[in-house]
Backbone as a printed PyTorch tensor [residue, N CA C, xyz], in Angstrom:
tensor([[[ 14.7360, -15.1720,  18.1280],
         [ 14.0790, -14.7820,  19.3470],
         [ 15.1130, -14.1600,  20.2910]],

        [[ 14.7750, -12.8740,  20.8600],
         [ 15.9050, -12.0320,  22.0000],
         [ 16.3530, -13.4600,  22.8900]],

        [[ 17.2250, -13.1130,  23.4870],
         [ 17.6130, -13.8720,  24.9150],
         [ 18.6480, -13.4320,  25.6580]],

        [[ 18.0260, -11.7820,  25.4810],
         [ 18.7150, -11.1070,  26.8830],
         [ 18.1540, -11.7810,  28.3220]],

        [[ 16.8810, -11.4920,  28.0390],
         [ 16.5610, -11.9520,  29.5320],
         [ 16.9140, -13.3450,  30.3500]],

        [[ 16.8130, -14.3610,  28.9150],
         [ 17.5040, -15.6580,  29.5590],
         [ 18.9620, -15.8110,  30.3480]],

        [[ 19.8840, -14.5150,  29.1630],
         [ 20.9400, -14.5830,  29.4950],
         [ 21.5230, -13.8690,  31.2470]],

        [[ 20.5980, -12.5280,  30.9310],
         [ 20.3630, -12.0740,  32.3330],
         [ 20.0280, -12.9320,  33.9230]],

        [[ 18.6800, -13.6130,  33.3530],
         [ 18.7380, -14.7300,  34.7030],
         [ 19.6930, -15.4790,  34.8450]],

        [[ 20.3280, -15.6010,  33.5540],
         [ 21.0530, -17.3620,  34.3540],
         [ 22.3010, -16.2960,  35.2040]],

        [[ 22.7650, -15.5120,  34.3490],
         [ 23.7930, -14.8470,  35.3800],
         [ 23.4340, -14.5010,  36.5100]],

        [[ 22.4500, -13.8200,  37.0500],
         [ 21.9780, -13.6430,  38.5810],
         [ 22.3400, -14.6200,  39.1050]],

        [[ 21.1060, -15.9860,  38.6620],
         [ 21.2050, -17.3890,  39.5150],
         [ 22.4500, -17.9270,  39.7350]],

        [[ 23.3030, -17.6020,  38.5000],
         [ 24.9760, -18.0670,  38.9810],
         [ 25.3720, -17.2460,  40.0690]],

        [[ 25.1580, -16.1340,  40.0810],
         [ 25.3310, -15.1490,  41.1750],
         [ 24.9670, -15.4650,  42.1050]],

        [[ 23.6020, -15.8030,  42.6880],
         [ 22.9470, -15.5220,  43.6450],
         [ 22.4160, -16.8360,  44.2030]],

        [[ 23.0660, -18.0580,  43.3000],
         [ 21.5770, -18.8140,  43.5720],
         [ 20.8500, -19.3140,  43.0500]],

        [[ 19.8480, -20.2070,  43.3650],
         [ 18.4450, -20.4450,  42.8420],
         [ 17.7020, -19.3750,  43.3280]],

        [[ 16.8650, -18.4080,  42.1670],
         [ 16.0510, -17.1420,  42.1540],
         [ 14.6820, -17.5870,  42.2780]],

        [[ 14.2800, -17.3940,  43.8040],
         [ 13.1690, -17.3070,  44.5480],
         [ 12.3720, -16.2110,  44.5200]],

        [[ 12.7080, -15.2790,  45.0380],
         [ 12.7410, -13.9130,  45.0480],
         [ 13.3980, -13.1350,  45.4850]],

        [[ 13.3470, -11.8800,  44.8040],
         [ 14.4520, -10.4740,  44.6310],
         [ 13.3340,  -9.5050,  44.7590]],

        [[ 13.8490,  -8.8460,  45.9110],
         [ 13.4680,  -7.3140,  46.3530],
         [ 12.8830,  -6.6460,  44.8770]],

        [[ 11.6250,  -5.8850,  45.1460],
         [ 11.0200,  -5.0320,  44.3230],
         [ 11.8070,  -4.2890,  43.1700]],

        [[ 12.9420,  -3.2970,  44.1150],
         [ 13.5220,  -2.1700,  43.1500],
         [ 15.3450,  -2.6470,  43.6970]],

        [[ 15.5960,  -4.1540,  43.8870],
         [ 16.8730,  -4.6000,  43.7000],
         [ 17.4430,  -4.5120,  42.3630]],

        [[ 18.9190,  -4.0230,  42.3700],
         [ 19.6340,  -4.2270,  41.4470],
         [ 19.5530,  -5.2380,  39.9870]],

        [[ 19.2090,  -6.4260,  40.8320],
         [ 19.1870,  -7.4040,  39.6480],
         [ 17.4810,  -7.5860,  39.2390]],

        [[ 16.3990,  -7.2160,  40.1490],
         [ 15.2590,  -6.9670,  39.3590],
         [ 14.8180,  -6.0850,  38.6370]],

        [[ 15.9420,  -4.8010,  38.5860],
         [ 16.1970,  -3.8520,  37.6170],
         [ 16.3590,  -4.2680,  36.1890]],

        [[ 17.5330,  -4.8560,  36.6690],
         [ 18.7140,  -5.6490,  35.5250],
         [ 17.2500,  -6.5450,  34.7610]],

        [[ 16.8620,  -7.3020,  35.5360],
         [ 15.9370,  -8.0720,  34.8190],
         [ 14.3820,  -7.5270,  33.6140]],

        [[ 14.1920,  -6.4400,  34.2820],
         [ 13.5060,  -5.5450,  33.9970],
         [ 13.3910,  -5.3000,  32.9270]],

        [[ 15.2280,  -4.4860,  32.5720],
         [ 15.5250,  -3.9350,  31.1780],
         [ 15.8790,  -4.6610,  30.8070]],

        [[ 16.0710,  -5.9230,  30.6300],
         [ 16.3810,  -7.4290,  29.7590],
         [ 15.0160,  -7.4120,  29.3290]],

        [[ 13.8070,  -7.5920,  29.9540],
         [ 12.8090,  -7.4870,  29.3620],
         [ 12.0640,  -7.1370,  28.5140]],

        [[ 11.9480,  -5.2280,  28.6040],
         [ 11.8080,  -4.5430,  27.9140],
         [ 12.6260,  -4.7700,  26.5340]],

        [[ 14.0600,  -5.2460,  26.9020],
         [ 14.7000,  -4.7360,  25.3760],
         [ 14.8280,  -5.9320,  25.0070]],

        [[ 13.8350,  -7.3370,  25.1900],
         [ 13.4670,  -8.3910,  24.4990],
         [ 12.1290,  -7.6480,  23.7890]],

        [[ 11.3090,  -7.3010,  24.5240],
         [  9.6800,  -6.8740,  23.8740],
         [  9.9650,  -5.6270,  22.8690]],

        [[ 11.0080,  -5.2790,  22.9360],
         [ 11.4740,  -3.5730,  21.5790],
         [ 12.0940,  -4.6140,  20.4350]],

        [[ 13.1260,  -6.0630,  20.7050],
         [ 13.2210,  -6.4240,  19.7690],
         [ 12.4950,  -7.0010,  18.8470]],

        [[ 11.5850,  -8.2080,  19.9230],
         [ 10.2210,  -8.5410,  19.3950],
         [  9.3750,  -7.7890,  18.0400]],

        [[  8.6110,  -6.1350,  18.6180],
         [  7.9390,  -5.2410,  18.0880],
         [  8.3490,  -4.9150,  17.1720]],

        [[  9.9390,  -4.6690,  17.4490],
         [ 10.6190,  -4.4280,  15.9770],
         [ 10.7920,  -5.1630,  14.7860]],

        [[ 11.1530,  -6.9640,  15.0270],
         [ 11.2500,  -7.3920,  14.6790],
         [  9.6610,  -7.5740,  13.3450]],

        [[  8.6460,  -7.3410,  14.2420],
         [  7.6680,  -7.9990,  13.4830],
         [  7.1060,  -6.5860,  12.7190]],

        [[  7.7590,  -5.4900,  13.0170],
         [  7.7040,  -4.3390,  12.0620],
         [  7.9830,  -4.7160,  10.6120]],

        [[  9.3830,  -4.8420,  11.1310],
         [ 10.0220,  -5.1640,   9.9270],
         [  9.0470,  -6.2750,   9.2050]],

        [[  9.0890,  -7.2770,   9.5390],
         [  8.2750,  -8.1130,   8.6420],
         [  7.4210,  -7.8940,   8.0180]],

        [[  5.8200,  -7.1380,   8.9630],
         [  4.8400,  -6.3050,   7.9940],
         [  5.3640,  -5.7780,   6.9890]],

        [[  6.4180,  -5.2000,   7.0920],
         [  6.3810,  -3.7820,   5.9430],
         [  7.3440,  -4.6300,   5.0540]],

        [[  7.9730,  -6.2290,   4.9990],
         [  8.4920,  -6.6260,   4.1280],
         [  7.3530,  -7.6680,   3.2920]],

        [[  6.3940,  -7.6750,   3.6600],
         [  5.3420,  -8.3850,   2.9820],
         [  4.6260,  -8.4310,   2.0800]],

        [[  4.2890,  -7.1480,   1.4610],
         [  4.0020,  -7.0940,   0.5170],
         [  5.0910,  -7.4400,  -1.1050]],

        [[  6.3310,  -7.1560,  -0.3000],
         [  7.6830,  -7.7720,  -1.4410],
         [  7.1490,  -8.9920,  -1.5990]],

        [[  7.3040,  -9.6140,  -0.6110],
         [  7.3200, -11.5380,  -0.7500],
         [  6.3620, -11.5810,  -1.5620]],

        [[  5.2230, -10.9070,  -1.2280],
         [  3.8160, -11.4580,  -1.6760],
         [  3.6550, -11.0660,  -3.6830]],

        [[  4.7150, -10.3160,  -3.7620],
         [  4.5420,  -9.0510,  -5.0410],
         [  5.1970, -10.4160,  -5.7330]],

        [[  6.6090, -10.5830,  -5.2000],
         [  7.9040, -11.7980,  -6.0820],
         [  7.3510, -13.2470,  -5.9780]],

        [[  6.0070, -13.4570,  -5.2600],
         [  5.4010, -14.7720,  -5.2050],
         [  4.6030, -15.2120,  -6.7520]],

        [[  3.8650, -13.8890,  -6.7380],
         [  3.0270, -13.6050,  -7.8950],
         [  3.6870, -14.1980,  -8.9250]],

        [[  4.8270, -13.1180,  -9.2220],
         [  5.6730, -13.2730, -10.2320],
         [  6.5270, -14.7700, -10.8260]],

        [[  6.7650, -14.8820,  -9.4230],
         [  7.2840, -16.4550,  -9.3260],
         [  6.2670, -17.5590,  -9.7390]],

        [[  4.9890, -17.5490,  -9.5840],
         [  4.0230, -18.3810,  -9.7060],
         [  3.9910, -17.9060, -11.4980]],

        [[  4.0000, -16.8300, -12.0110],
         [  4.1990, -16.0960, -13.6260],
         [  4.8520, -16.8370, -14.5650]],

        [[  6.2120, -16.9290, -13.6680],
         [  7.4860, -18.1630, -14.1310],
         [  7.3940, -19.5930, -14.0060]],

        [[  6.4840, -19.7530, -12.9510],
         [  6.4640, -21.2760, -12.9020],
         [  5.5740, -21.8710, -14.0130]],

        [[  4.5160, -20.7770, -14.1310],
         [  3.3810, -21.3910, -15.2890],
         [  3.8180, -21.2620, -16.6570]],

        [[  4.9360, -20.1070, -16.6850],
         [  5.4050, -20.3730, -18.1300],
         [  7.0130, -21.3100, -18.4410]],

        [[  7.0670, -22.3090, -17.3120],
         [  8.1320, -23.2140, -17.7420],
         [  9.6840, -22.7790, -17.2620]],

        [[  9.2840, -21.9250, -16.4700],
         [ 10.8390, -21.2370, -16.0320],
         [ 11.1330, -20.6490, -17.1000]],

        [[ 10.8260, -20.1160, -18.3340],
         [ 11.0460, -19.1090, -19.8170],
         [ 11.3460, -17.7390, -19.0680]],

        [[ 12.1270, -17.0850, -19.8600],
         [ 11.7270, -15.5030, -19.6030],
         [ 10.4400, -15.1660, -20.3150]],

        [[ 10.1820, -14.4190, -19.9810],
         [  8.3040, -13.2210, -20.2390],
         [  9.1170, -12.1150, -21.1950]],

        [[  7.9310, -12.1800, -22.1790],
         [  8.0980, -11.1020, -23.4550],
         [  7.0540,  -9.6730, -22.7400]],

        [[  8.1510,  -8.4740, -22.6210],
         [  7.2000,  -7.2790, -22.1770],
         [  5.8740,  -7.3870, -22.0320]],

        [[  5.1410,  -7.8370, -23.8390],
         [  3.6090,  -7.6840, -23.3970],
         [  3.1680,  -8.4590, -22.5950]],

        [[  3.5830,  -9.9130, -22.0070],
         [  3.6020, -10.6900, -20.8140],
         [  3.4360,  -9.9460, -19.3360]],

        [[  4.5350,  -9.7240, -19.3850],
         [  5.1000,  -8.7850, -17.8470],
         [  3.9550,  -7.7610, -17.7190]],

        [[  3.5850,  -7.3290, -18.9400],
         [  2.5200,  -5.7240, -18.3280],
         [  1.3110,  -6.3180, -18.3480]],

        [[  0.7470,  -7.4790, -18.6590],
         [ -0.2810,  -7.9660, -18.3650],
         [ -0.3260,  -8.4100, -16.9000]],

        [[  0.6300,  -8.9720, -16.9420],
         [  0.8380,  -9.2130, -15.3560],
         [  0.4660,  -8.4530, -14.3870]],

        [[  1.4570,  -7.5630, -14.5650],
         [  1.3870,  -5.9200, -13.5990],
         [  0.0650,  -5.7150, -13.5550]],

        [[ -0.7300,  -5.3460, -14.7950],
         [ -2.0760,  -4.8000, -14.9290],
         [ -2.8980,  -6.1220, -13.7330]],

        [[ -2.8520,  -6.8070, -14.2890],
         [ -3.9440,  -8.2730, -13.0540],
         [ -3.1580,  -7.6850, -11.7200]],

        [[ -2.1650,  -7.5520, -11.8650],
         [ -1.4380,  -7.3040, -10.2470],
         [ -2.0320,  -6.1240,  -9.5470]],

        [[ -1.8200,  -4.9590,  -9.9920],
         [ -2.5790,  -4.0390, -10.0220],
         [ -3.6940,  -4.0000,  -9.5680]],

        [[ -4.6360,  -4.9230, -10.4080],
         [ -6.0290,  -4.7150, -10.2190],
         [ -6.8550,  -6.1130,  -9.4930]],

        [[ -5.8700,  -6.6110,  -8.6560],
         [ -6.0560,  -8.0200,  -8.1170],
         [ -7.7550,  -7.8040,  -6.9970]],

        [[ -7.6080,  -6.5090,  -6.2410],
         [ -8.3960,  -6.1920,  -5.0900],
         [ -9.7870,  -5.6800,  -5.8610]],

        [[ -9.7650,  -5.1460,  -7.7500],
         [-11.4180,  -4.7620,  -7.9340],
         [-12.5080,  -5.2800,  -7.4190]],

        [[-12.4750,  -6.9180,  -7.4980],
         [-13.4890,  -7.8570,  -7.4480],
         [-13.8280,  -7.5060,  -6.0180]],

        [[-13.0710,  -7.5550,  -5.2600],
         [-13.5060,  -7.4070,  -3.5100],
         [-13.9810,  -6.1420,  -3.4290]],

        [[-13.0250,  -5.2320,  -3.9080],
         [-13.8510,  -3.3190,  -3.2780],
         [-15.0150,  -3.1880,  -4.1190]],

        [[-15.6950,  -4.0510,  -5.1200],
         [-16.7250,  -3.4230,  -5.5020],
         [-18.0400,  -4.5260,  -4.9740]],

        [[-17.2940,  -5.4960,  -4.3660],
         [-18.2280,  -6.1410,  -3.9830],
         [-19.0000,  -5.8950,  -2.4690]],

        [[-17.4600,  -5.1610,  -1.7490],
         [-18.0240,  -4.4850,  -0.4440],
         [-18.5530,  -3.0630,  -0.7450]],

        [[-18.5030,  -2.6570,  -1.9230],
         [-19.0040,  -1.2510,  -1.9940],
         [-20.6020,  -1.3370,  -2.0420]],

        [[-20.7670,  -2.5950,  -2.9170],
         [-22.8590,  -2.9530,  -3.1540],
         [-23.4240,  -3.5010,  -1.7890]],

        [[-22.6650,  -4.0480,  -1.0010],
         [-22.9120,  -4.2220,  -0.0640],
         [-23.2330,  -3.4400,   0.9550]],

        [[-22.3080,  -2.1220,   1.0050],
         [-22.8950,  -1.3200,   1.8720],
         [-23.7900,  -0.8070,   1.5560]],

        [[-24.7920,  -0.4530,   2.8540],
         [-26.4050,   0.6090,   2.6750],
         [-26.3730,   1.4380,   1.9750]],

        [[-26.8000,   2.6600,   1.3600],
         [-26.7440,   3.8730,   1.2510],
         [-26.5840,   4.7030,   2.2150]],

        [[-25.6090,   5.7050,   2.2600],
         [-25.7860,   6.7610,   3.2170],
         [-24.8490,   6.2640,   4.3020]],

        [[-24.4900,   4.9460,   4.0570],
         [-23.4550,   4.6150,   5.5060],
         [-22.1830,   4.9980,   4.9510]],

        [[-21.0150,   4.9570,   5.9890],
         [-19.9020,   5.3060,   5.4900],
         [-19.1970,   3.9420,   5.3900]],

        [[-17.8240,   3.9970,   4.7530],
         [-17.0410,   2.7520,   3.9960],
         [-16.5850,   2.3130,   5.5210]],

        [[-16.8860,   0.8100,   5.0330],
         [-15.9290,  -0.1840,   6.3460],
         [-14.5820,   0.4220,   6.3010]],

        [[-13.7550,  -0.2490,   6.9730],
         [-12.5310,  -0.2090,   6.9920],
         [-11.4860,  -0.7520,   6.2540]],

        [[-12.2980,  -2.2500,   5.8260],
         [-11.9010,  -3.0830,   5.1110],
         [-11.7740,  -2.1700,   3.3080]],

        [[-13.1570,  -1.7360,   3.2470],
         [-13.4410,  -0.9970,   2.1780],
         [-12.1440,   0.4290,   1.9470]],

        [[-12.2120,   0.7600,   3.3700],
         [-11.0840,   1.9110,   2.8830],
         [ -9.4850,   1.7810,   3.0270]],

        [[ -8.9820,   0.7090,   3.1910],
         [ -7.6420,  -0.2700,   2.8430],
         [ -7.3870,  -0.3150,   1.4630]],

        [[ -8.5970,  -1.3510,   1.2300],
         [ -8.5730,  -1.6990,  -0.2410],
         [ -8.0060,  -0.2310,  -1.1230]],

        [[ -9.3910,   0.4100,  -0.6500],
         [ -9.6330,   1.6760,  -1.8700],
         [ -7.6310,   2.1290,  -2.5740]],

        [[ -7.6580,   2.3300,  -0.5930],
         [ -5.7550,   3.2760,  -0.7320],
         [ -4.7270,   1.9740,  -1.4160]],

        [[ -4.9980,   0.4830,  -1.0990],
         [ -4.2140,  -0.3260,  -1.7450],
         [ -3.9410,   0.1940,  -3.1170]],

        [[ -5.5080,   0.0070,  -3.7190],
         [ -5.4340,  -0.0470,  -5.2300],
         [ -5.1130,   1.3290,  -5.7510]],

        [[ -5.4770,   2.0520,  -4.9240],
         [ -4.7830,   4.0220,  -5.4750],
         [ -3.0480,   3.2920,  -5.5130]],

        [[ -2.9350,   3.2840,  -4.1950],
         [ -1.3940,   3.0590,  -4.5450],
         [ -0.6090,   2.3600,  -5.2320]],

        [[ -1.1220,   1.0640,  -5.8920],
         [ -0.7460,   0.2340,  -7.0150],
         [ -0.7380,   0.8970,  -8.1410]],

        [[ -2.1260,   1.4670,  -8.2710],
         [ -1.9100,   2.4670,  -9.9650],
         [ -0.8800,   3.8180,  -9.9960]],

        [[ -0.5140,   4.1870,  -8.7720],
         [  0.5260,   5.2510,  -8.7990],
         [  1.5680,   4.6430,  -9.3390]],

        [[  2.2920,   3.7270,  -8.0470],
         [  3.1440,   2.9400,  -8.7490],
         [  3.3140,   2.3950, -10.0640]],

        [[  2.0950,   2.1820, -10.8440],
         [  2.1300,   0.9240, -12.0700],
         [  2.8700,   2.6140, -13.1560]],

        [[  1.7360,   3.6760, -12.7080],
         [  2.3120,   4.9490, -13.7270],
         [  3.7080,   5.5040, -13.4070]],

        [[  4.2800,   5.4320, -12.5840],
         [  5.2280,   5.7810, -12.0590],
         [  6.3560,   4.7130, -12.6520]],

        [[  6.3600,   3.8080, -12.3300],
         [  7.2600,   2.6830, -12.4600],
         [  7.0150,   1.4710, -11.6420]],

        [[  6.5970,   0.2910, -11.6850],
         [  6.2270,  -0.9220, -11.2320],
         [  7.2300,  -1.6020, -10.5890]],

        [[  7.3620,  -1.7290,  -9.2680],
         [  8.8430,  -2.3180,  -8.8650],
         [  8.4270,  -3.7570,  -8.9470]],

        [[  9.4540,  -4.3790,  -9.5960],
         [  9.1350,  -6.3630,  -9.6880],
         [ 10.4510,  -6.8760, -10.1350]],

        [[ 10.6430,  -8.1480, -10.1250],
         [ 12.0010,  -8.7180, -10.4310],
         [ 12.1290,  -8.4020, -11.9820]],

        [[ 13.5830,  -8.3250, -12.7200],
         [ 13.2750,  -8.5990, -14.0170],
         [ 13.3390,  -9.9980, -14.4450]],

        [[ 12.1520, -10.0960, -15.1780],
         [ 11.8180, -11.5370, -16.0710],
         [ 11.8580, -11.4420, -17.2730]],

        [[ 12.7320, -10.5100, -17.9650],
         [ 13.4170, -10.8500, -19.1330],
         [ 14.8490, -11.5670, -19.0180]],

        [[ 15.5100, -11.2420, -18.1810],
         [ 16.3870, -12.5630, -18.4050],
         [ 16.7500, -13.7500, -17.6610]],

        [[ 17.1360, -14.3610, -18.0880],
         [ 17.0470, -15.9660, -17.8480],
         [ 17.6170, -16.2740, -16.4230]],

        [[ 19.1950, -16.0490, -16.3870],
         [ 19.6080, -16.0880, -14.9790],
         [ 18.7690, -15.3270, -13.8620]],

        [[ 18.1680, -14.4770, -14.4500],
         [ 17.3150, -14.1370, -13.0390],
         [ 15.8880, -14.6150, -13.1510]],

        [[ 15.2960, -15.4690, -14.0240],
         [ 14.3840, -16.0380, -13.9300],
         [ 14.5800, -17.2620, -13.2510]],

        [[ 15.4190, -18.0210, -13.5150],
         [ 16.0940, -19.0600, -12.9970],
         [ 16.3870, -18.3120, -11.1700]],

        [[ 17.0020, -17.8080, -10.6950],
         [ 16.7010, -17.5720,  -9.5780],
         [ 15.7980, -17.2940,  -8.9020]],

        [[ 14.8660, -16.8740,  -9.3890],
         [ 13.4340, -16.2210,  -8.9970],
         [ 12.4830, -17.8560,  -9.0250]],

        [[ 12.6040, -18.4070,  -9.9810],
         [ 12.4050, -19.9870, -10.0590],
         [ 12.6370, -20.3240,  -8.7370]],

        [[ 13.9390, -20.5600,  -8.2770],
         [ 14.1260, -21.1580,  -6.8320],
         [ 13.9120, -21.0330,  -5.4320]],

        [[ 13.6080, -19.2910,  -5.4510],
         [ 12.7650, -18.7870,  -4.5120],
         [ 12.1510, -19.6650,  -3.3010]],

        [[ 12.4400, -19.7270,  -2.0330],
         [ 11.6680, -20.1820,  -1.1450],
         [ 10.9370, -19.7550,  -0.3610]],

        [[ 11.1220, -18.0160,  -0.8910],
         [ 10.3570, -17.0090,   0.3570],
         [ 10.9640, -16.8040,   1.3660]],

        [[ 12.2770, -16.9570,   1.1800],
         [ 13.0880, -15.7940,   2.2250],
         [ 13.6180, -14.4860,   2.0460]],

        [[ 12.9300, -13.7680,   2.6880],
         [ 13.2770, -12.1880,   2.6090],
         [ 15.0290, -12.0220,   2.1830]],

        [[ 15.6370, -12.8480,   2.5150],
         [ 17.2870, -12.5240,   2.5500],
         [ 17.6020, -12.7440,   0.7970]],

        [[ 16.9270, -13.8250,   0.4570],
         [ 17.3090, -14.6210,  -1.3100],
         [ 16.6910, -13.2090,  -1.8960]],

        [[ 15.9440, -12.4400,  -1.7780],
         [ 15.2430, -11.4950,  -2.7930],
         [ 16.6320, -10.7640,  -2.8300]],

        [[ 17.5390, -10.2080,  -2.7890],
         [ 18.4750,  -9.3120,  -2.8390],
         [ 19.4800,  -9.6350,  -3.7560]],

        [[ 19.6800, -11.5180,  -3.7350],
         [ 20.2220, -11.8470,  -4.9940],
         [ 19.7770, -11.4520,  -6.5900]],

        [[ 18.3290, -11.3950,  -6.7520],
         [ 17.4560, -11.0160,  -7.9270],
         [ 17.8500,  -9.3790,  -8.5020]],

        [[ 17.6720,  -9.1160,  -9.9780],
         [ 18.1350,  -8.3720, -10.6470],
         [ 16.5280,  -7.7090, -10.3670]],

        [[ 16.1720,  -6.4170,  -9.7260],
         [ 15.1280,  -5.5340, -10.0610],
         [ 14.9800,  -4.7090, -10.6050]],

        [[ 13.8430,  -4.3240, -11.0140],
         [ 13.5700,  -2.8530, -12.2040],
         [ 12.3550,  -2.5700, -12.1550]],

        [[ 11.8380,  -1.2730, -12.6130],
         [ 10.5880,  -0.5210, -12.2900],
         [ 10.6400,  -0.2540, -14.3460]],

        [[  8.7080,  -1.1420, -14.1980],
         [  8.1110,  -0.9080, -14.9940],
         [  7.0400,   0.1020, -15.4980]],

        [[  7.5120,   1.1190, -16.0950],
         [  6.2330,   2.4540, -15.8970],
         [  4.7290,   1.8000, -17.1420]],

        [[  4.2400,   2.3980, -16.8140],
         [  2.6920,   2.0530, -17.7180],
         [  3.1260,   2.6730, -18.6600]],

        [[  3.8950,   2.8190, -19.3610],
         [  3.9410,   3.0530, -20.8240],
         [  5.6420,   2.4550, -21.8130]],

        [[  5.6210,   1.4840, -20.7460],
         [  6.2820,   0.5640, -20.8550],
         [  8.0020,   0.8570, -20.9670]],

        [[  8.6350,   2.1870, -20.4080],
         [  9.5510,   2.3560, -19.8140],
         [ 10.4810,   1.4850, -18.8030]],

        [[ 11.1680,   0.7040, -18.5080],
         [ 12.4720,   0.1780, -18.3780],
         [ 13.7070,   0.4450, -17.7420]],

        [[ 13.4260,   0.8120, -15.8820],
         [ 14.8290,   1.5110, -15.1520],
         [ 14.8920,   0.2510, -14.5880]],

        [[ 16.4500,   0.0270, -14.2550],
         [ 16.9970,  -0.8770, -13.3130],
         [ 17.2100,  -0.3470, -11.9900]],

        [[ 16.3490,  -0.9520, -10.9720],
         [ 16.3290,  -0.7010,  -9.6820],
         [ 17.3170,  -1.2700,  -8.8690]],

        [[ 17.0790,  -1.0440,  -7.3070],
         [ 18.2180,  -1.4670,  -6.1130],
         [ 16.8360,  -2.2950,  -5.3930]],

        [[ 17.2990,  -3.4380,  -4.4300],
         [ 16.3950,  -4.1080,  -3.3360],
         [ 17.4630,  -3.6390,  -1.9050]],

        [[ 16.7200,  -3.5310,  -1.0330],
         [ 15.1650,  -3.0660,  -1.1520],
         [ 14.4660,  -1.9110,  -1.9530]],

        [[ 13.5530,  -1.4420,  -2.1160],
         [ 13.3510,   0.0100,  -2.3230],
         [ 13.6530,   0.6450,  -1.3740]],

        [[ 14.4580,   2.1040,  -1.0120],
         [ 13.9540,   2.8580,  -0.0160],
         [ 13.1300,   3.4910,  -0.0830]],

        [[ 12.1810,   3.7580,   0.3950],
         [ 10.6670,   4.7680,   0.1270],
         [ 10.3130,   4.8700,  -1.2160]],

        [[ 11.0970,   4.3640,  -2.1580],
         [ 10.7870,   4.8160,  -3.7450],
         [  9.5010,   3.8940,  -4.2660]],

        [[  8.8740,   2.7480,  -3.6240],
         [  7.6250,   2.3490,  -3.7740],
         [  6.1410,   3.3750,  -3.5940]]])
């Protein structure tokens, strides 16, 4: 959590006092001002970042839950692309269930048109190359095993992009834009 601004008041009040009140466009209600602001930019930022790291967690959870059910083992390819494929296609059941749902003639919720671009963009990716931990080998299954869901531990893990025709590159974490 920022703590410019905390840090900002207490220095005034050492300055000045116990802070009652300070003039409109005074110096230190300036000062206080932009302590503010550049608590609420770190804030915004902060929880940027997080959105757009969420779908990782949520991708290496999967996977992790993959490993837990098979005993902490490594996964034999045709394993892993079954995976991918359910991964992939996790959202059908919902977009076709909001699709019968809507009237005729109305246009798609919102909810409906998320989904749709989710699942476009999963099958790009899956043809392209599938970014996921590798779970062929052991030491990194074993780490992926211990996982607690901190964004920082994913960077220890060995990654690689799986293409739908079962191609095999060793990747970098994070992705940059290459998802």
């Amino acid at each position: 959590m920022p703590k410019s601004l905390e840090k900002t008041r207490k220095k005034i009040a050492k300055k000045k006092g116990n802070i009652t009140a300070l003039h409109e466009n005074s110096r230190d209600s300036q000062r206080l001002r932009r302590a503010q602001m550049r608590d609420d930019k770190l804030v915004k930022v902060a929880s940027l970042r997080r959105k757009n790291d969420q779908p990782l967690i949520e991708r290496a959870a999967y996977f992790q839950e993959a490993i837990r059910e098979n005993d902490g083992q490594p996964l034999e390819m045709e394993t892993i692309r079954a995976l991918i494929q359910t991964f992939v296609h996790q959202h059908d059941e919902e977009f076709s269930k909001l699709k019968k749902e809507r009237r005729a003639g109305r246009p798609a919720s919102t909810r409906e048109d998320l989904l749709r671009m989710k699942i476009a963009a999963d099958e790009k990716e899956h043809e392209n190359g599938f970014y996921l931990p590798d779970l062929t080998e052991a030491d990194n299954v074993v780490l992926l095993n211990k996982w607690e869901g901190a964004w920082s531990y994913l960077s220890t893990l060995k990654w690689v992009r799986i293409s739908s025709n079962g191609q095999v590159q060793q990747a970098k974490f994070p992705p940059k834009g290459e998802s």
